[in-house]
Phi, psi and omega in degrees: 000128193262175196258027149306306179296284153007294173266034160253334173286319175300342184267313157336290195298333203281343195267338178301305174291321192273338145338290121032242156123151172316136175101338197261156166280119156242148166312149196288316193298332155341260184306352177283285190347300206260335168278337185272334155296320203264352191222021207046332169313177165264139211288333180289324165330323202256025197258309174318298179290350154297325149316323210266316163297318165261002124358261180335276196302353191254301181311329198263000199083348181285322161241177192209140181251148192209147138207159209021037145102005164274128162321114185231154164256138197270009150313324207239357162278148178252164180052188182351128175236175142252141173238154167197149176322140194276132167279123173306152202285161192058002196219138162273010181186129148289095187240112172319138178079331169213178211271143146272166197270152155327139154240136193243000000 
């Protein structure tokens, strides 16, 4: 996986979330899914390097891997995963770029 690819699958994954909207989740095969419409592959193809990406994005703090609403690390969850944007202390969301409101 080159790292052209590599950020369209991290820029996939972050507009799928923010998309989204705070607090909410998408599945990882979501985005293989949607990345596999926008580049041709087949989408079970892309369910690894998607992992491997959202990793990558859970290590920098930007996401949180969840199964059944536990913080899991998703090198090493079997099955299902969910990701959702990490919220920052005081903020109800982290959306790359722009500010989220105080929760008061």
């Amino acid at each position: 996986m080159g790292d052209a690819f590599a950020e369209r699958i991290r820029e996939c994954v972050l507009e799928l979330l923010i998309a989204r909207g705070p607090g909410r989740t998408i599945c990882v095969s979501e985005a293989a899914q949607t990345l596999a419409t926008r580049s041709g592959y087949h989408w079970h193809d892309l369910m690894r390097p998607v992992r491997t990406i959202s990793a990558q994005l859970a290590d920098s703090g930007t996401i949180e891997a969840l199964q059944q609403e536990e913080i899991v690390d998703i090198r090493v969850a079997r099955g299902p995963v969910r990701l959702r944007l990490r919220a920052l202390p005081g903020q109800r969301s982290a959306l790359p770029g722009q500010r989220s409101a105080e929760v008061g």
